[in-house]
C-alpha positions, 0 to 999 in steps of 0.5 A: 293849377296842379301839376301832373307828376305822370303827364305819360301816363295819360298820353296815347301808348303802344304795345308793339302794334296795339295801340292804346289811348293811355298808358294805364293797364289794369292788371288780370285779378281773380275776383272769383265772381264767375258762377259756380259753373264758371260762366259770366254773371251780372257781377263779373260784368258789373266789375269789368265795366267799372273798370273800363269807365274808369279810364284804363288802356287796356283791361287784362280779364283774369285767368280763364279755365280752358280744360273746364272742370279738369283743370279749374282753379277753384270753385268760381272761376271763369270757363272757356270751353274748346271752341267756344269762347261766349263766357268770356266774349259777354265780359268784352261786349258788356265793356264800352266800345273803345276799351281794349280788353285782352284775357289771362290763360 
C-alpha cells in the first residue's frame, strides 16, 4: 500500500470556530464565466460544483462586484447587488450539502 505523504491534509480541520471535513481550500479564481450582466449561469454553476465533488474543505467563491456596474472589475464578473444576494446564493445552493462555501469581496 502507498504512503500518504500528507495524511493532515485529509483529516478534519478548523479555522477559528469553522469547522472543516479536510484540510483542502480551493482558493477564490476569477474564471469570468458570470454573464455579461454579472448573474450566475450553467457554466459557473458547472464549475463550482466540479469543485465541491472533488473534496475540497472549504470552496472560496471569486470576487463578487458589490457596486454593480460602478465598480465592476471586468466584463463578466459576478454581481451582488445592495441587499440582494441571489446571484451568488444559486453558486452555494447548486454545491452539494455538506461543502462549505465562503466568497471573496
Amino acid at each position: 500500500m502507498r504512503e500518504i505523504k500528507f495524511p493532515k491534509l485529509f483529516e478534519p480541520g478548523h479555522i477559528g470556530k469553522l469547522k472543516l471535513k479536510n484540510r483542502i481550500i480551493f482558493p477564490p479564481v476569477s474564471t469570468n464565466f458570470a454573464s455579461v450582466s454579472g448573474e450566475v449561469n450553467e457554466r459557473i454553476i458547472k464549475f463550482y460544483t466540479e469543485r465541491a465533488r472533488g473534496g475540497a474543505g472549504l470552496i472560496i467563491i471569486e470576487n463578487i462586484c458589490i457596486d454593480y456596474p460602478a465598480a465592476r472589475h471586468g466584463a463578466t464578473q459576478l454581481r451582488i447587488l445592495i441587499g440582494d444576494a441571489r446571484e451568488p446564493r444559486k453558486i452555494i445552493n447548486a454545491i452539494e450539502e455538506g461543502f462549505l462555501v465562503g466568497n471573496s469581496i
